[in-house]
N, C-alpha and C positions, 0 to 999 in steps of 0.2 A: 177596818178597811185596809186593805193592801197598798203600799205607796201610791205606786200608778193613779190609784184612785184619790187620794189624800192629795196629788201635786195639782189634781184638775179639780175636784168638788171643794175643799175646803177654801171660802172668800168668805169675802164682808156680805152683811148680809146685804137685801136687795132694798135700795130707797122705794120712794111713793110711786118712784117711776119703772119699777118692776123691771129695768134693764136687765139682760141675761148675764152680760158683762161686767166685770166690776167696775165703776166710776170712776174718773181722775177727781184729785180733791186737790184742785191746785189753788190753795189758798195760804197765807201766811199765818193766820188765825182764825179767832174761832168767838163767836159772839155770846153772851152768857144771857141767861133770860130777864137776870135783877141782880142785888147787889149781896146778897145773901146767896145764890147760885157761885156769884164769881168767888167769896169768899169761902165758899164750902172748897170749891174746884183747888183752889190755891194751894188750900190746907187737906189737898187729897185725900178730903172724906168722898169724891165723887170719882169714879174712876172713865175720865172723858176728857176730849182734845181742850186745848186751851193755847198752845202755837206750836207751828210745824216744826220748832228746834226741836221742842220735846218729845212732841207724837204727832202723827198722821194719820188717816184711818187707810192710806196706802202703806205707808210702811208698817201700820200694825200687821195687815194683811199678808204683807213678805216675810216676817218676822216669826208670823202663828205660823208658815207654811214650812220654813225651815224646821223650826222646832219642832215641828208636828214629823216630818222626817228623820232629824236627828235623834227621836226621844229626850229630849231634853225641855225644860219646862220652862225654861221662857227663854226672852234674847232682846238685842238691841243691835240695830242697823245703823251701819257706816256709811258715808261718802266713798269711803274708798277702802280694800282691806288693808293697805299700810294702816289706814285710820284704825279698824278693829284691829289690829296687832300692836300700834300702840293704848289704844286706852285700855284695852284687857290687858296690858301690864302694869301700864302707871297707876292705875285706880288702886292697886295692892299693893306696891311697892313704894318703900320711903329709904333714905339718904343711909346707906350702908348695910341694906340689903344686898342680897349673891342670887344670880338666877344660874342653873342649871342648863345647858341646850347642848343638842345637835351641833356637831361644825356646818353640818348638811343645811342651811338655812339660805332663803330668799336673798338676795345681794343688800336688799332695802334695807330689812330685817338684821342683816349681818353688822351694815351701817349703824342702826339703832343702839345695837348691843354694845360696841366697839368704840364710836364716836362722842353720840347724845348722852346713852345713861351714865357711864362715868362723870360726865358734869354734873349730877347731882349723887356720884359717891356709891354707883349701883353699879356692880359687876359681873361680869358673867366669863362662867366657866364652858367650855368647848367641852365635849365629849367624840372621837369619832364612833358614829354610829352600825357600823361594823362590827365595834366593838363594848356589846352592852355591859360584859362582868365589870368592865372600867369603869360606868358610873359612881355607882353606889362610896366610889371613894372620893370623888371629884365634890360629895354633896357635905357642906360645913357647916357650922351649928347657924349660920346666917342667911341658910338657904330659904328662900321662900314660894321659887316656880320650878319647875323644870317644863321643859319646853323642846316641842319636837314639829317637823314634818312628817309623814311618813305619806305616800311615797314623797321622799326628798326631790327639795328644785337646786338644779337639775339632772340631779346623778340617778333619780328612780331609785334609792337605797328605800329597804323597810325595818323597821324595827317592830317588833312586840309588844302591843299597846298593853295587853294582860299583864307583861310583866314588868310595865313602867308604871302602870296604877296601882300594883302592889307594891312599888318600891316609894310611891308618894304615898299610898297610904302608910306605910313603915315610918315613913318619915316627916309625915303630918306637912306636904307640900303639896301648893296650889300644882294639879297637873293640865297641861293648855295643848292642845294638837291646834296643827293648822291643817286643814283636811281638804285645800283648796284643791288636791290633784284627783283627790279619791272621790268627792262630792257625797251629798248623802244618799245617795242611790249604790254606789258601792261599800264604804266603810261608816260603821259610827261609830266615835273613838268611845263616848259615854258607855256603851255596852259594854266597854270592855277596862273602865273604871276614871276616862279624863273627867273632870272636873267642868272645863271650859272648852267648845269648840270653836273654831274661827274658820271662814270661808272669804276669801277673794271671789265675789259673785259676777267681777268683771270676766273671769275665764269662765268654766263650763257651766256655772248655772245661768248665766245669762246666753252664754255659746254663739254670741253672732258677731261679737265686737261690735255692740253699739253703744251701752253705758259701762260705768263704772260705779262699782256698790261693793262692799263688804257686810259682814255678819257675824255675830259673836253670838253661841247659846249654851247653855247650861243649867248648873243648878239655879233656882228663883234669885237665892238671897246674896249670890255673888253677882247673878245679872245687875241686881237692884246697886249694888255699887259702882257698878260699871255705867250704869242708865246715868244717877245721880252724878257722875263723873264728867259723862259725854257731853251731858245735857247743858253744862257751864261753859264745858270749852269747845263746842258747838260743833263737830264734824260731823251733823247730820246728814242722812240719806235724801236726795230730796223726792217729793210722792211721784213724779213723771217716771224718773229711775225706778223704783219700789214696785210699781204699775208695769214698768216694760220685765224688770226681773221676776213678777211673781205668774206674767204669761210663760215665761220662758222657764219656769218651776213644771210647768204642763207636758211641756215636752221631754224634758230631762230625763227622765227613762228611755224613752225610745233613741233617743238621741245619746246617750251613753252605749248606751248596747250596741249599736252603731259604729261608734267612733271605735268600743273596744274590740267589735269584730276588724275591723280593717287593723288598726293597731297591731293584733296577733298576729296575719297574718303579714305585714309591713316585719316586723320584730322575726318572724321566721324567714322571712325572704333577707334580711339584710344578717342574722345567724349564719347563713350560708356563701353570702356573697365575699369571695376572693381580697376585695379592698379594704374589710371589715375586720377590726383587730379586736371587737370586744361589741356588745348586745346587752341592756341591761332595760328587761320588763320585765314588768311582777308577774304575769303570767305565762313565761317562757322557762324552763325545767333546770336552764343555766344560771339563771338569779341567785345568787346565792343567798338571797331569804326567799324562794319558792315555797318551802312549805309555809312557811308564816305568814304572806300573802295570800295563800290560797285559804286560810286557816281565818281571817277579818277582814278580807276582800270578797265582794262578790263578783267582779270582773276584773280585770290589768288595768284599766283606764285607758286614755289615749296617749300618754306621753312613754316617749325611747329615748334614752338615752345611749349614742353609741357611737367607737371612736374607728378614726380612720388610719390604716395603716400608711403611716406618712405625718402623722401627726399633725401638728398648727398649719405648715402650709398645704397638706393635702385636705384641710379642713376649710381653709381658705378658698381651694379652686372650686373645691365642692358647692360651695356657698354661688361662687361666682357664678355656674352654670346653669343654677336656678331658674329656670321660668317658668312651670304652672306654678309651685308653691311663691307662699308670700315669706320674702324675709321680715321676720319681726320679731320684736320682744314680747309681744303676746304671745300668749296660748288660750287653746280650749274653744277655738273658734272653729265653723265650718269647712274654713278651708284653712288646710295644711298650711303648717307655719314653721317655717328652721329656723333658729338663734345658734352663737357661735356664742357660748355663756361670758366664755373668758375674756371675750373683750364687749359685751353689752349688759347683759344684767349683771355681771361678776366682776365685773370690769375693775374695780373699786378694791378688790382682796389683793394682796400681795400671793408673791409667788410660795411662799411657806402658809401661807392660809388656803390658797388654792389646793395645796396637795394634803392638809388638811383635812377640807372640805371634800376629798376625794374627789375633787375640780381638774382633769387633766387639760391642757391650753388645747389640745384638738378632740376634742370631747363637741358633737353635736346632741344639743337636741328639738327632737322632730314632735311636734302637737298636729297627730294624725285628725283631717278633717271629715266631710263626708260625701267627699268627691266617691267616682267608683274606683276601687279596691286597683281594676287594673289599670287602670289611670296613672293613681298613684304608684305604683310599680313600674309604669312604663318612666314618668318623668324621675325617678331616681335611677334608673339604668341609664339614663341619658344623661343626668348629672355624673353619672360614676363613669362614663363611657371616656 
């Protein structure tokens, strides 16, 4: 079956009560029939709910639909994706380990790296991702992840997933995408040789901004470390969330295609506009990884990143003029969203990590919604006016 069809037909199957829908299962646990069932369940000779920290028959169902998308054979669901972005590291990593990334990473993420892991003796090396032949020497006999965005938050930067899974196969490293911008309707990093993928299912797979969920999938037997990991230190997804993100799995094609048409042309109209000192989408011909994108992308996605001539305070007034779009730190939702990175989700980097990061301080970026096209184009001529 073709995706489209895999995000709407594949659910739980139907109870006694033959609902078309799938069920909420809002319950903490889960009742066993006698005392030789509970003990069989425990000792997971029975493969069935036993409490919601562990499984859900909502969140299994969010879980089988990603992975069913991703190609990737199983997975375990987050609270939240900072939550998938830490346990899909920590589960692998012990006290003097090296991880390998992108500078091009999430502000949270950057946090993690920089602050947290060094407390337990775990290090990580920056790469700018501009510049791949620079890896391969950055990686030391104590490497055990490398780790990437691709399209990066928020610079829209892409890298070559083909020849990052060949350089983790080379180098016998865990390889990990965060694939939160691409979704699996545009990129899957597994085909093209990641090991683990991760999703923030708060931005476009759920795309309305109403919960907040994460998602990690891959191969079986690293999920199954990851599960065993989550399941102790408890950042469950909970079945309400799992139930509203696996409706929202339904639409995600149409609603991609969507978001990337107006994006293209948003990214072409602001290419040409006078105030505009630079444009950076994957499916715009000035990208400077255009063909690489075109090459593991099936659309640009919705987000641009792009700066204003005038810099921090011409990024400032811009901001201020705002009134259809919402200012905010989301993305990936319905309606148009601008973030000034450098002082809200980036806020946190110093000024030599920012440039970096390829972070300039008047660098916008814009999470095209699905207002109409010239809607959006009127109220950015007004902002720029």
């Amino acid at each position: 079956m073709r995706k489209e069809t895999l995000a709407i037909r594949s659910q739980l199957e139907r109870t006694q009560y033959l609902e078309h829908s799938a069920p909420l299962f809002l319950t903490s646990s889960f009742v066993f029939e006698d005392a030789e069932d509970m003990r069989a369940s425990f000792a997971e000779e029975k493969d069935r709910n036993i409490y919601s920290r562990f499984s859900n028959p909502n969140v299994s169902e969010f879980i089988e639909k990603i992975a069913l998308l991703e190609n990737a054979e199983d997975g375990v669901a987050f609270a939240t994706g900072m939550a998938a972005v830490y346990n899909s590291l920590v589960a692998f990593l012990s006290s003097g380990d090296h991880i390998v990334s992108a500078s091009s990473v999430f502000g949270s993420t950057h946090t993690l790296f920089t602050k947290y892991l060094p407390k337990w003796n775990i290090n990580t090396t920056y790469f700018n991702i501009s510049e791949p032949e620079s890896i391969e020497a950055k990686i030391q006999a104590n490497t055990k992840i490398v780790f990437i965005e691709t399209p990066t938050n928020p610079g829209v930067e892409i890298i070559d997933l083909e020849f990052l899974g060949s350089l983790a196969r080379k180098h016998n490293l865990l390889f990990i995408v965060d694939n939160t911008f691409a979704t699996p309707f545009i990129q899957n990093p597994i085909d093209f040789g990641a090991h683990l993928v991760i999703h923030s299912a708060t931005k476009l797979i759920d795309g309305q901004g109403r919960v907040l969920g994460g998602v990690t999938v891959g191969l079986k037997d690293l999920i199954r470390e990851i599960y065993l990991f989550s399941r102790n230190t408890g950042p469950s997804l909970t079945p309400f969330n799992a139930w509203a993100l696996s409706k929202s799995l339904e639409t995600l094609p149409l609603r991609i295609e969507k978001h990337s048409e107006n994006a293209l042309k948003v990214a072409q109209f602001l290419e040409n506009h006078p105030a505009v000192s630079q444009v950076k989408y994957p499916f715009l011909p000035s990208h400077p990884q255009y063909e690489i994108a075109k090459k593991q992308m099936k659309l640009g996605g919705n987000i641009i990143a792009f700066e204003l001539k005038g810099g921090k305070e011409a990024g400032r007034k811009f901001i201020n003029r705002i009134k259809l779009f919402s200012i905010s730190a989301n993305l990936g939702d319905t309606r148009t969203i601008v973030t000034h990175p450098a002082t809200s989700t980036h806020s946190k980097l110093s000024t030599e990590e920012l440039i970096e990061a390829n972070l300039t301080e008047g660098l916008i970026r814009i999470s095209i919604g699905l207002e109409h096209i010239e809607d959006i184009i009127s109220e950015l001529n007004q902002a720029f006016a």
